[in-house]
mmCIF file of the N, C-alpha and C atoms, coordinates in Angstrom:
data_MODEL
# 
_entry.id   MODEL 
# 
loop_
_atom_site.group_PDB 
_atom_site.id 
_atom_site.type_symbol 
_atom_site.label_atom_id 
_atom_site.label_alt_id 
_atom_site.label_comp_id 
_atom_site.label_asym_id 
_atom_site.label_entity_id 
_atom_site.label_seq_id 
_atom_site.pdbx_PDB_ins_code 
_atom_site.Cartn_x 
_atom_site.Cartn_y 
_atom_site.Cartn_z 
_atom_site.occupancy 
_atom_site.B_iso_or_equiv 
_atom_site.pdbx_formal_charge 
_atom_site.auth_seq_id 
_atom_site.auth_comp_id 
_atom_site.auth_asym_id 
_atom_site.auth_atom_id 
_atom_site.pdbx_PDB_model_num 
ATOM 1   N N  . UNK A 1 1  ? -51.083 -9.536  -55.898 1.00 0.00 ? 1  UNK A N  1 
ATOM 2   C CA . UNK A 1 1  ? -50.723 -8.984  -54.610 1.00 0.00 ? 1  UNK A CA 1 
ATOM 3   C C  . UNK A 1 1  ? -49.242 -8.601  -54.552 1.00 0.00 ? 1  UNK A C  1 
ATOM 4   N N  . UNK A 1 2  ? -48.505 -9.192  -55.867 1.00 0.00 ? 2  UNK A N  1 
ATOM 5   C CA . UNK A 1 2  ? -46.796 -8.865  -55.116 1.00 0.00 ? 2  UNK A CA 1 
ATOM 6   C C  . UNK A 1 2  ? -46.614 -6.891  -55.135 1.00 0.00 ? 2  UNK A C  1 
ATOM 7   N N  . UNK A 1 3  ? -48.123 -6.293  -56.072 1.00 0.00 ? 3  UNK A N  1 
ATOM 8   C CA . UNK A 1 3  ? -47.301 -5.116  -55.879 1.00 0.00 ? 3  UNK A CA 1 
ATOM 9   C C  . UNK A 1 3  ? -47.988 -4.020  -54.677 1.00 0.00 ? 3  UNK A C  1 
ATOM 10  N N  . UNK A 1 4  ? -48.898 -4.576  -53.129 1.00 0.00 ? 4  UNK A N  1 
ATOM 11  C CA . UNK A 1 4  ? -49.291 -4.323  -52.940 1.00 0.00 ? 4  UNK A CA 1 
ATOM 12  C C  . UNK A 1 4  ? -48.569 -3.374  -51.294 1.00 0.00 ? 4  UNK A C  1 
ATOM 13  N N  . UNK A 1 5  ? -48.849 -2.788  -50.855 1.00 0.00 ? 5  UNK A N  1 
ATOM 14  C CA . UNK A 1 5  ? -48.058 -2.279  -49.895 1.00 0.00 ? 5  UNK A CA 1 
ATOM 15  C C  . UNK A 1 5  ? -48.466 -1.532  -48.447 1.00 0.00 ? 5  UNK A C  1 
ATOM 16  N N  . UNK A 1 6  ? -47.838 -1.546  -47.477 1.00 0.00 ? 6  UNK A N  1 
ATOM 17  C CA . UNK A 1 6  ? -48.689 -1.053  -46.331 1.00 0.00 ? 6  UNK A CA 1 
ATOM 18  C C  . UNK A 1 6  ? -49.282 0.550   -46.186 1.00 0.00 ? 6  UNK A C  1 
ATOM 19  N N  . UNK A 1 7  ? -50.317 0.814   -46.090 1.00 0.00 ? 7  UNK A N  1 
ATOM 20  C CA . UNK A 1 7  ? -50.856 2.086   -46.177 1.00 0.00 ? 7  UNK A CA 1 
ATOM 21  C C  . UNK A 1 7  ? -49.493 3.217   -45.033 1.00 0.00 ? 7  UNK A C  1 
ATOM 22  N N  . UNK A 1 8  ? -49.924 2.449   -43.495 1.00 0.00 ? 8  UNK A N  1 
ATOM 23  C CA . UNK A 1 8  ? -48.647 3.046   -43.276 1.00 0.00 ? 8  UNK A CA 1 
ATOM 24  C C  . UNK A 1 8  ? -47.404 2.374   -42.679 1.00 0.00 ? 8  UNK A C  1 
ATOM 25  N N  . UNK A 1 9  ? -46.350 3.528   -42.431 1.00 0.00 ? 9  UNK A N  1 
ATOM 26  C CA . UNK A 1 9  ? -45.148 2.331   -42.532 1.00 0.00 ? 9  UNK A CA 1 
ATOM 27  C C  . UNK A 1 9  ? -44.971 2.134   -40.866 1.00 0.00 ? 9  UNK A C  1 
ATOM 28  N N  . UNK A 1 10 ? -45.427 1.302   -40.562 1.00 0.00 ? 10 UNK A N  1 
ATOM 29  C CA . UNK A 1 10 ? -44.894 1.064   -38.520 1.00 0.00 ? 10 UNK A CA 1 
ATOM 30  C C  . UNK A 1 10 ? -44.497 -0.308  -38.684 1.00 0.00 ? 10 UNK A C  1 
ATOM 31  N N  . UNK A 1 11 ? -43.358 -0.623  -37.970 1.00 0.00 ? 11 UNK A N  1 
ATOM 32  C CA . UNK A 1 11 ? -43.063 -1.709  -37.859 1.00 0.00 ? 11 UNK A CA 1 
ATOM 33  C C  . UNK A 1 11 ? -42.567 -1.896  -36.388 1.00 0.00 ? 11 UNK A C  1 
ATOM 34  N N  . UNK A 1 12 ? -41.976 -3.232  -36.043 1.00 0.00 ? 12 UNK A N  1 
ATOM 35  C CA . UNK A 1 12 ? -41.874 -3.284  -34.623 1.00 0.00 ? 12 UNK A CA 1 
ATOM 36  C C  . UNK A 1 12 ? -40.764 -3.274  -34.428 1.00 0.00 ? 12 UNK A C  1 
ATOM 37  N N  . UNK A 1 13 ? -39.940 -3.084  -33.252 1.00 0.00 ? 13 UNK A N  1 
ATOM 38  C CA . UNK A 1 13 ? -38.727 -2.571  -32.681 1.00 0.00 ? 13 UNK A CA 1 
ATOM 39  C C  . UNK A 1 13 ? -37.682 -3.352  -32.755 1.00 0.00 ? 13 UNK A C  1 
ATOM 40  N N  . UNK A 1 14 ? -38.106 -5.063  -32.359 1.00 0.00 ? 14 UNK A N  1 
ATOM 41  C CA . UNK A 1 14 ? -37.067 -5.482  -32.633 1.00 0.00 ? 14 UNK A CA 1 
ATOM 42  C C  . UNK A 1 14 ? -36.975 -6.637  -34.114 1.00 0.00 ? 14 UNK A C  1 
ATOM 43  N N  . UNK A 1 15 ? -36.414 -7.483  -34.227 1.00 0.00 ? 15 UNK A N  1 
ATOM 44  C CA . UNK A 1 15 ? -36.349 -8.454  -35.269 1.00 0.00 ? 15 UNK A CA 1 
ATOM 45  C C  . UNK A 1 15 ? -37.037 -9.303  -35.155 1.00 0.00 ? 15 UNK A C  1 
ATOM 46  N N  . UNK A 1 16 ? -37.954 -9.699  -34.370 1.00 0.00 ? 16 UNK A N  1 
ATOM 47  C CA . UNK A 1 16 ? -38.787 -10.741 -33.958 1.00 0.00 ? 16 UNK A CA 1 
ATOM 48  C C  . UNK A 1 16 ? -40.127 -10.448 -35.129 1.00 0.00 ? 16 UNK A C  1 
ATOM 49  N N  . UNK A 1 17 ? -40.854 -10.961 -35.551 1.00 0.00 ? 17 UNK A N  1 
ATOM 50  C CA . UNK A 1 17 ? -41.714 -10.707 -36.852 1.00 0.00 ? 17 UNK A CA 1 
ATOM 51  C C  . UNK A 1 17 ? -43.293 -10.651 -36.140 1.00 0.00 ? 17 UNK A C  1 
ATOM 52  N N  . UNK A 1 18 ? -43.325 -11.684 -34.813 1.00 0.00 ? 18 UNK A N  1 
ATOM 53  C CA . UNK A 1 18 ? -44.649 -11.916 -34.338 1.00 0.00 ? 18 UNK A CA 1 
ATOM 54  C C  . UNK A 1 18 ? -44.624 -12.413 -32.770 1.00 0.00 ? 18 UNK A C  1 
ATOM 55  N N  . UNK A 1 19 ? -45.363 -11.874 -32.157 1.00 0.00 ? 19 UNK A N  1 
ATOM 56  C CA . UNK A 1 19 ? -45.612 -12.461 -30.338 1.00 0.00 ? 19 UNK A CA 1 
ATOM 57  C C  . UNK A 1 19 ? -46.542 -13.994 -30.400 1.00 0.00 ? 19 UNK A C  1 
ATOM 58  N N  . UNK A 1 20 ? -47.068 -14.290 -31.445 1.00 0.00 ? 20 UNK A N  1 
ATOM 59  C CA . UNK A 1 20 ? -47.761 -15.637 -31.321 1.00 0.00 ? 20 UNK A CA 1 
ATOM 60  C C  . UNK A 1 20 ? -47.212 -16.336 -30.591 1.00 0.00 ? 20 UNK A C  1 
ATOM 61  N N  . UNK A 1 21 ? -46.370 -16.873 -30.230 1.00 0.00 ? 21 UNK A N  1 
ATOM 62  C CA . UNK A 1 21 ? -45.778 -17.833 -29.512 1.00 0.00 ? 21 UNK A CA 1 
ATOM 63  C C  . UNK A 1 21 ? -46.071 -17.578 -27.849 1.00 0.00 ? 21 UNK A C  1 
ATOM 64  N N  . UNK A 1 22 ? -45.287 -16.388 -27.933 1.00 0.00 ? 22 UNK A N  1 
ATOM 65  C CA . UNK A 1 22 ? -45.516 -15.455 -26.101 1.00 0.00 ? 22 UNK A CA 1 
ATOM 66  C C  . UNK A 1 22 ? -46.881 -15.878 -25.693 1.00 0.00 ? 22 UNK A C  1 
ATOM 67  N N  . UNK A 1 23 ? -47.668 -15.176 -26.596 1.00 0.00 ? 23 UNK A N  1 
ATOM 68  C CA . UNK A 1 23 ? -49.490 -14.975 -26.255 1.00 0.00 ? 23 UNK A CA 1 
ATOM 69  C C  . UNK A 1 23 ? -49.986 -16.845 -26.183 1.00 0.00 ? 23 UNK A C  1 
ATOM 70  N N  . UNK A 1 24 ? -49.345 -17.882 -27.023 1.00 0.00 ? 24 UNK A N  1 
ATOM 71  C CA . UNK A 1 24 ? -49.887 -18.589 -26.833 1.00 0.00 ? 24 UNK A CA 1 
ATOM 72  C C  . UNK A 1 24 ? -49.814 -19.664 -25.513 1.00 0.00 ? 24 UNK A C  1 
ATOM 73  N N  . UNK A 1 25 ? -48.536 -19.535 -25.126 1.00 0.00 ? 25 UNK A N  1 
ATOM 74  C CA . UNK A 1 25 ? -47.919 -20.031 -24.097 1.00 0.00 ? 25 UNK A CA 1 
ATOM 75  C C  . UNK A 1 25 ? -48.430 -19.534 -22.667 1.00 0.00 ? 25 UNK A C  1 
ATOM 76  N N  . UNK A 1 26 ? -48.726 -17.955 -22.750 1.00 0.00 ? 26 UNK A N  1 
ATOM 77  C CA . UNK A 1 26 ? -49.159 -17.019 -22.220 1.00 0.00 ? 26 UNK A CA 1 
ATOM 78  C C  . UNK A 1 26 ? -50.599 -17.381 -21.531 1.00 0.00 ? 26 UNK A C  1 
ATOM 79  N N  . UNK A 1 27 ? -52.018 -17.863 -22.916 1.00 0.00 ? 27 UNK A N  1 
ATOM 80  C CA . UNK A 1 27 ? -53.154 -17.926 -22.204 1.00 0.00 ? 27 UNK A CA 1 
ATOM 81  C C  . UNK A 1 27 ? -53.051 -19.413 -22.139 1.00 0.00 ? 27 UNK A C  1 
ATOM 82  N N  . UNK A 1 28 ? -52.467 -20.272 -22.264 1.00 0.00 ? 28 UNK A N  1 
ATOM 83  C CA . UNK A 1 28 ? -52.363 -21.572 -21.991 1.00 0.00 ? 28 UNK A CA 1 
ATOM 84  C C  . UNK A 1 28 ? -51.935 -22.086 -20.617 1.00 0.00 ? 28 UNK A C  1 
ATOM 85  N N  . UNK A 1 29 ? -50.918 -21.345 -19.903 1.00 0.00 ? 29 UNK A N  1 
ATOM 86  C CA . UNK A 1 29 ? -50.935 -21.291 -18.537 1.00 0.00 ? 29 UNK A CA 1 
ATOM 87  C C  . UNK A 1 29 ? -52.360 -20.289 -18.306 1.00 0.00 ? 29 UNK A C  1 
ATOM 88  N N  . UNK A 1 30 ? -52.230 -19.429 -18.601 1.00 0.00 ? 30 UNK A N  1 
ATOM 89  C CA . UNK A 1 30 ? -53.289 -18.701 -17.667 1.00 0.00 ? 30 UNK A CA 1 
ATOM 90  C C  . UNK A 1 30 ? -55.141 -19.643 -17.554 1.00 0.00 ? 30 UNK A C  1 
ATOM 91  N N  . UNK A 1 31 ? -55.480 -20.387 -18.880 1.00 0.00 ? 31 UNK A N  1 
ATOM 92  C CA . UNK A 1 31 ? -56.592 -21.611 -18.656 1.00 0.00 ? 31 UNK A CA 1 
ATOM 93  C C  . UNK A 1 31 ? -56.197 -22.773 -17.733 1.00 0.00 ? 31 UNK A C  1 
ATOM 94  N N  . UNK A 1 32 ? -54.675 -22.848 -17.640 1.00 0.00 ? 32 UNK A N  1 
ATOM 95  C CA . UNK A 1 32 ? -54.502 -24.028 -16.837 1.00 0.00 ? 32 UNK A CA 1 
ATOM 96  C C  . UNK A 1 32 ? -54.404 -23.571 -15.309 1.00 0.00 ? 32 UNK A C  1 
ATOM 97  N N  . UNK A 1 33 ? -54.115 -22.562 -15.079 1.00 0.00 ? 33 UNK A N  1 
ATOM 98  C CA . UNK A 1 33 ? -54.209 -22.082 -13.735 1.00 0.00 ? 33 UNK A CA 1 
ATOM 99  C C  . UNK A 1 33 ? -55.814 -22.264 -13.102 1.00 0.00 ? 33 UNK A C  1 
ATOM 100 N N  . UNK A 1 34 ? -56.692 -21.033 -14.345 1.00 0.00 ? 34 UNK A N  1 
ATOM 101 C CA . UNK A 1 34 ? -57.713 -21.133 -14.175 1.00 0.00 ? 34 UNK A CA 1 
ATOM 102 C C  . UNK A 1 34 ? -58.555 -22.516 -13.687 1.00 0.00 ? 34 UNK A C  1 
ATOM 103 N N  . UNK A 1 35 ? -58.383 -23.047 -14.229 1.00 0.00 ? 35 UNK A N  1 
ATOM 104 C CA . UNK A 1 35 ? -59.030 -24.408 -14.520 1.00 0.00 ? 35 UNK A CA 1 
ATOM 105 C C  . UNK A 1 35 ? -59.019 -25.430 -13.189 1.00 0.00 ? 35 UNK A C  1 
ATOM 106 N N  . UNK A 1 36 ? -57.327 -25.410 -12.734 1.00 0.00 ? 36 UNK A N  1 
ATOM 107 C CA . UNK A 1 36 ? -57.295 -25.693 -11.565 1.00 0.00 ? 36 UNK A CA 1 
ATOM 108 C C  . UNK A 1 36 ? -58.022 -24.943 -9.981  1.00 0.00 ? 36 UNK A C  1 
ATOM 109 N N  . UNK A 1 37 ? -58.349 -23.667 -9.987  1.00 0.00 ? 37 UNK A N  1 
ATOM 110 C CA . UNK A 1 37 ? -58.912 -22.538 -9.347  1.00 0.00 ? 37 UNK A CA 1 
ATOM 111 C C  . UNK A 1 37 ? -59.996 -23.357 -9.404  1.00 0.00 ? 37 UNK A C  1 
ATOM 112 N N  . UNK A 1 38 ? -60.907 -23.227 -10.457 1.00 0.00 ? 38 UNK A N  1 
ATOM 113 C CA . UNK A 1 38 ? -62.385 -23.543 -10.687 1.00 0.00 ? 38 UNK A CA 1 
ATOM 114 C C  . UNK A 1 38 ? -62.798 -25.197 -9.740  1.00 0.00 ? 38 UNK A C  1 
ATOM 115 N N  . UNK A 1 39 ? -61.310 -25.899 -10.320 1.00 0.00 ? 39 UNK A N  1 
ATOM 116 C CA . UNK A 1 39 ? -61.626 -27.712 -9.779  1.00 0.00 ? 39 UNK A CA 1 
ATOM 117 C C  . UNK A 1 39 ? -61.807 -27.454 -7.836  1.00 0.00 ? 39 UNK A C  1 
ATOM 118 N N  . UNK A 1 40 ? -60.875 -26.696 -7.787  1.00 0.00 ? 40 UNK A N  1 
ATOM 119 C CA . UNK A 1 40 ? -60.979 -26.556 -5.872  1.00 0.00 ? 40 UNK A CA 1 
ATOM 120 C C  . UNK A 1 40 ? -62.091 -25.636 -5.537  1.00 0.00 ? 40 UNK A C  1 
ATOM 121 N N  . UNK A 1 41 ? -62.542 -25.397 -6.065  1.00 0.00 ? 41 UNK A N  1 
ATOM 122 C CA . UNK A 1 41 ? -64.056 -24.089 -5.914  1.00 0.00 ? 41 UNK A CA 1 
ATOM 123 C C  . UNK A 1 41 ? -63.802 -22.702 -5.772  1.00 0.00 ? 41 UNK A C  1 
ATOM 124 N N  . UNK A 1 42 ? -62.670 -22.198 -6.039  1.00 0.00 ? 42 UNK A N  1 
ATOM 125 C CA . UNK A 1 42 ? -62.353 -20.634 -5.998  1.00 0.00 ? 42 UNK A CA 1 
ATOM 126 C C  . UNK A 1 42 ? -62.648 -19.997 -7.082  1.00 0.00 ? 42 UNK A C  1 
ATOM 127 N N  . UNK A 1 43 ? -63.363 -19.168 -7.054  1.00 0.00 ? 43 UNK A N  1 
ATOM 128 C CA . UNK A 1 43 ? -64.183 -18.581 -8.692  1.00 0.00 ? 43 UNK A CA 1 
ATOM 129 C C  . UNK A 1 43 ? -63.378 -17.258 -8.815  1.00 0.00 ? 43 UNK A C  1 
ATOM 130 N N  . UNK A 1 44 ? -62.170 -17.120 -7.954  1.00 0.00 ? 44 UNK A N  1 
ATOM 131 C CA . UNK A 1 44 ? -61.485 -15.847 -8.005  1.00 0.00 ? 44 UNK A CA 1 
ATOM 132 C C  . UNK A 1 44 ? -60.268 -16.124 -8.930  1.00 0.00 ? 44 UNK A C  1 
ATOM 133 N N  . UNK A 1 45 ? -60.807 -15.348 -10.381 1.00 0.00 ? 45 UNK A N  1 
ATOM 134 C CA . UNK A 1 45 ? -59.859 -16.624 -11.346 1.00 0.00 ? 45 UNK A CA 1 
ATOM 135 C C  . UNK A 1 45 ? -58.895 -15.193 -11.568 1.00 0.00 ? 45 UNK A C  1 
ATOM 136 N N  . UNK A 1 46 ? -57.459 -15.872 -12.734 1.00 0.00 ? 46 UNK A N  1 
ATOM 137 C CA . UNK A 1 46 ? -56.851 -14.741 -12.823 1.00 0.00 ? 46 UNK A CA 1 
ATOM 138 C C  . UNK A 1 46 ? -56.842 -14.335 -13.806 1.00 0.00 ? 46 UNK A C  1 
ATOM 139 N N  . UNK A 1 47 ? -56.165 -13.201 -13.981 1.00 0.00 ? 47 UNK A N  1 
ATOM 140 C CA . UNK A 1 47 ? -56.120 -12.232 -15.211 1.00 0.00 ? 47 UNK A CA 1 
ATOM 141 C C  . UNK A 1 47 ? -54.992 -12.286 -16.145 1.00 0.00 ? 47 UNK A C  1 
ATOM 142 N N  . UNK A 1 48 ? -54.817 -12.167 -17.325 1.00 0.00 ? 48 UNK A N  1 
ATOM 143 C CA . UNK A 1 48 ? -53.561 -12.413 -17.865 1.00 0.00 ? 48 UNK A CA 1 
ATOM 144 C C  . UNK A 1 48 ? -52.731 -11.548 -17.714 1.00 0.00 ? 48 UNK A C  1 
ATOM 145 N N  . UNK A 1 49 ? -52.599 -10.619 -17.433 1.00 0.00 ? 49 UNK A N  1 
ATOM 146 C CA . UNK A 1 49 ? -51.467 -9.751  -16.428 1.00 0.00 ? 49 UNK A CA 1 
ATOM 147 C C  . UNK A 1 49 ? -50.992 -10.479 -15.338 1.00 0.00 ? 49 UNK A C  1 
ATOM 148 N N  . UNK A 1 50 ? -51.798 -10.632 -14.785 1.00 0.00 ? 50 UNK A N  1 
ATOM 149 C CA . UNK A 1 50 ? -51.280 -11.565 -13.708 1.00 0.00 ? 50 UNK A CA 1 
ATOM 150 C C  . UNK A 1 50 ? -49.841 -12.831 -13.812 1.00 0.00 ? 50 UNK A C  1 
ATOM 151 N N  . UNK A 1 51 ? -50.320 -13.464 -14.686 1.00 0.00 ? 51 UNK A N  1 
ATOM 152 C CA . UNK A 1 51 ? -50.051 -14.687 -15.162 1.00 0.00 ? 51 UNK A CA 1 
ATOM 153 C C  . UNK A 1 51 ? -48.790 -14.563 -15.908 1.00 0.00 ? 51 UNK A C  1 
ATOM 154 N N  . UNK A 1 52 ? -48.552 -13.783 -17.356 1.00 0.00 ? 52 UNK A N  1 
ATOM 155 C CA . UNK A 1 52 ? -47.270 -13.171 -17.897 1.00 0.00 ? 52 UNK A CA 1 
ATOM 156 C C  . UNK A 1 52 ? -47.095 -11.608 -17.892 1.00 0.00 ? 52 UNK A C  1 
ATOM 157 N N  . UNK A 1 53 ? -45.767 -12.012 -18.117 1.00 0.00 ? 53 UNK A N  1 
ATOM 158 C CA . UNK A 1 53 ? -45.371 -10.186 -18.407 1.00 0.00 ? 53 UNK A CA 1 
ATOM 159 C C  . UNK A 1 53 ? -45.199 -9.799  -19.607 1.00 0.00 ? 53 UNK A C  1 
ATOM 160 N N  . UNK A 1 54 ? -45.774 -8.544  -19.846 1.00 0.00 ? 54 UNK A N  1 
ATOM 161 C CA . UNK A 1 54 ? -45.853 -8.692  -21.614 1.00 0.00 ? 54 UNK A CA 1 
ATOM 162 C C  . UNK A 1 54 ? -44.211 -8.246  -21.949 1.00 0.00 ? 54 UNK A C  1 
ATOM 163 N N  . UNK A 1 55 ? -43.104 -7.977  -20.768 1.00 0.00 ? 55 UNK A N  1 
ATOM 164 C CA . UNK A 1 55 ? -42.272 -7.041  -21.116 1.00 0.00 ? 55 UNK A CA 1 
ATOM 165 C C  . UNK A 1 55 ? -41.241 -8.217  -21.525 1.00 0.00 ? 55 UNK A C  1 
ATOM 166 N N  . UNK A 1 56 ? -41.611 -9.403  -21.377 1.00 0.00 ? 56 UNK A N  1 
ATOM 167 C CA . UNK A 1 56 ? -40.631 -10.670 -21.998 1.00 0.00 ? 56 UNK A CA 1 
ATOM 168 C C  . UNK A 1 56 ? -41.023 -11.291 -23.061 1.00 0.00 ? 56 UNK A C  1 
ATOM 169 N N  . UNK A 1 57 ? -41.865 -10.807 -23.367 1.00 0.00 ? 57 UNK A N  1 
ATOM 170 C CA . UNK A 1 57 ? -42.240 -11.076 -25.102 1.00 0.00 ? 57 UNK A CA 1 
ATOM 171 C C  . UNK A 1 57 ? -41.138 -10.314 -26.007 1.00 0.00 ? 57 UNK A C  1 
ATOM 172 N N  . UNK A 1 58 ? -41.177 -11.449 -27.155 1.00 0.00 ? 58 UNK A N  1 
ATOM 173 C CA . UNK A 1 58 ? -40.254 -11.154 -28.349 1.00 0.00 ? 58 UNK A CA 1 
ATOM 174 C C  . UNK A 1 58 ? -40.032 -9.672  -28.462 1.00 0.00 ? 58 UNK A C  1 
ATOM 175 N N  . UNK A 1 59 ? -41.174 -8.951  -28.930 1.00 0.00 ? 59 UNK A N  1 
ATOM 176 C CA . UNK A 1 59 ? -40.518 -7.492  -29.408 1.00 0.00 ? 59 UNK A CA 1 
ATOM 177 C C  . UNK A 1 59 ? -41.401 -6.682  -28.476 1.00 0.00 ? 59 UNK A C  1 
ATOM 178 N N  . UNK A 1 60 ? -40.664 -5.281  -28.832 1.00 0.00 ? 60 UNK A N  1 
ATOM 179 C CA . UNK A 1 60 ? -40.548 -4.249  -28.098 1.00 0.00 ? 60 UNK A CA 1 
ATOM 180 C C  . UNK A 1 60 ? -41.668 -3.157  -28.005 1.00 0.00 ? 60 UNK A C  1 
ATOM 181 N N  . UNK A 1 61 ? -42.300 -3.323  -29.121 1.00 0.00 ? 61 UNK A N  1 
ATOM 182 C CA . UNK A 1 61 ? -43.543 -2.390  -29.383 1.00 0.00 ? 61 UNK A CA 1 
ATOM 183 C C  . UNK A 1 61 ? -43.573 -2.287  -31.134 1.00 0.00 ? 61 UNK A C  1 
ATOM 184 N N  . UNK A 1 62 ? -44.114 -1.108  -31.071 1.00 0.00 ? 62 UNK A N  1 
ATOM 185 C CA . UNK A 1 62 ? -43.846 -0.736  -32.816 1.00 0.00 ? 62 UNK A CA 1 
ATOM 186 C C  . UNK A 1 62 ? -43.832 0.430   -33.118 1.00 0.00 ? 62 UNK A C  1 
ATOM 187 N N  . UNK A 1 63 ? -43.207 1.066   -34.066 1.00 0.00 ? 63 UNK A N  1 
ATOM 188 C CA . UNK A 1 63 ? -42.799 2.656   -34.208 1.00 0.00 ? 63 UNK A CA 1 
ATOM 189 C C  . UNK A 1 63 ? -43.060 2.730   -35.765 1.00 0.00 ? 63 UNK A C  1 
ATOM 190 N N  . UNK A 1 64 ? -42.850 3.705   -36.250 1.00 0.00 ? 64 UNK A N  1 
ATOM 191 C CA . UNK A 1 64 ? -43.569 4.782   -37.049 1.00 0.00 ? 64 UNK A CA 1 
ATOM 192 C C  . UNK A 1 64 ? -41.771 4.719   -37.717 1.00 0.00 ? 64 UNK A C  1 
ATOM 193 N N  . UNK A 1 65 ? -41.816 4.345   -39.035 1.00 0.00 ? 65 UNK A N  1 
ATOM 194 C CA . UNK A 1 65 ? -41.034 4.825   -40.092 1.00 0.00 ? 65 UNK A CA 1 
ATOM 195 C C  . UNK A 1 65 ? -41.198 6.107   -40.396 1.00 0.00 ? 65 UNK A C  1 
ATOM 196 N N  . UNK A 1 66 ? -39.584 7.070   -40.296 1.00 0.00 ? 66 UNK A N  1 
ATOM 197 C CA . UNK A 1 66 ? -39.638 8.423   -40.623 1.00 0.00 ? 66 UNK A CA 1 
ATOM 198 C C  . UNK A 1 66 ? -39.427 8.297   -42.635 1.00 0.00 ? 66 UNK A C  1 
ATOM 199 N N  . UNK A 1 67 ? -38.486 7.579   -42.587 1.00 0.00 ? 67 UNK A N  1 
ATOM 200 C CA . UNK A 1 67 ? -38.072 7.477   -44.268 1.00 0.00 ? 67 UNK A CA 1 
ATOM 201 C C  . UNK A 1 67 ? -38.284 6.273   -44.457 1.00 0.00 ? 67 UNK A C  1 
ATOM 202 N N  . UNK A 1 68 ? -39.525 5.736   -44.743 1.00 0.00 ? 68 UNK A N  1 
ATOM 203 C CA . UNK A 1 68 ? -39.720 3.958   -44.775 1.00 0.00 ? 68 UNK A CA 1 
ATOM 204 C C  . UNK A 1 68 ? -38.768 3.716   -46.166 1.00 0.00 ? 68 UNK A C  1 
ATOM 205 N N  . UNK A 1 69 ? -38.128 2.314   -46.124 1.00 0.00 ? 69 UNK A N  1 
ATOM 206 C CA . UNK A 1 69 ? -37.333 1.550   -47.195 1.00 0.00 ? 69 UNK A CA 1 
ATOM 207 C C  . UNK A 1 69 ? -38.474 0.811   -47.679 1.00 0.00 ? 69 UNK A C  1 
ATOM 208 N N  . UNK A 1 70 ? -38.414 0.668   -49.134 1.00 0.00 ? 70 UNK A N  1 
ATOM 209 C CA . UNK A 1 70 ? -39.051 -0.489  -49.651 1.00 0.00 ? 70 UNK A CA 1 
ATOM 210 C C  . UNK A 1 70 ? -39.523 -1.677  -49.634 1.00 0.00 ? 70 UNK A C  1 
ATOM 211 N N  . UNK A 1 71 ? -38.738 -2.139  -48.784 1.00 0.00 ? 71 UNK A N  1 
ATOM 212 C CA . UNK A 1 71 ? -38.510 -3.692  -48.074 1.00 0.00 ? 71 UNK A CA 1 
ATOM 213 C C  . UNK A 1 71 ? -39.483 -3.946  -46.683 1.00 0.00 ? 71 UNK A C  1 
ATOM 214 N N  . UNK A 1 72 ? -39.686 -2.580  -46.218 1.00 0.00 ? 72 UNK A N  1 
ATOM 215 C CA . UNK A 1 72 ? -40.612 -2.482  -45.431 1.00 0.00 ? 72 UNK A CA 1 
ATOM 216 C C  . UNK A 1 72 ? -41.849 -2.127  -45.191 1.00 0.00 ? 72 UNK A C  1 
ATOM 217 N N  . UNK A 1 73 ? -42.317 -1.823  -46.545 1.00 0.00 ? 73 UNK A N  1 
ATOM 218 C CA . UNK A 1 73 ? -43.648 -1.275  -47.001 1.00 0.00 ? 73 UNK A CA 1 
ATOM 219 C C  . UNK A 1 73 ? -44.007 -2.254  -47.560 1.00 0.00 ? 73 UNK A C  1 
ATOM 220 N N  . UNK A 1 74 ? -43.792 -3.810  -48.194 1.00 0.00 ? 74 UNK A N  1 
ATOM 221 C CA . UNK A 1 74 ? -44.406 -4.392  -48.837 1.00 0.00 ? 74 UNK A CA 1 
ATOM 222 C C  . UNK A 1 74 ? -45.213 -5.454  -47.382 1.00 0.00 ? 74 UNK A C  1 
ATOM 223 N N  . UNK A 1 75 ? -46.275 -6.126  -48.085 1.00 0.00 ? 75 UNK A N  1 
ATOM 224 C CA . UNK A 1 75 ? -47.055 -6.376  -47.381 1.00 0.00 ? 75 UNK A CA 1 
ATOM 225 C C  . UNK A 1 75 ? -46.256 -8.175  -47.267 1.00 0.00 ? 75 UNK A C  1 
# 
């Protein structure tokens, strides 16, 4: 695998490598909200929009290498 490489080159905007953390923190309130909703009898549960904003997560999106570097094509 070391000589294997990404078909194409997009990477994400900022230096952050992965949102795992955001997303996990993210639906972990949003089950605990839920959960509490459900215990008092309100079945009007919420949505994860609701709950976080995706715009405070680590990175920014992901864009499209015009002249990809090497360093960024490997997998």
């Amino acid at each position: 695998m070391s000589r294997s490489r990404r078909k194409t080159p997009i990477t994400g905007v900022t230096t952050a490598d992965t949102e795992k953390e955001n997303k996990r923190k993210a639906n972990r309130k949003l089950r605990r909200l839920n959960r509490i909703k459900i215990h008092k009898g309100d079945f009007n549960l919420f949505q994860v929009r609701e709950i976080s904003n995706v715009w405070e997560f680590d990175k920014d999106g992901k864009h499209y290498l015009k002249d990809p570097v090497k360093r960024y094509l490997t997998k």
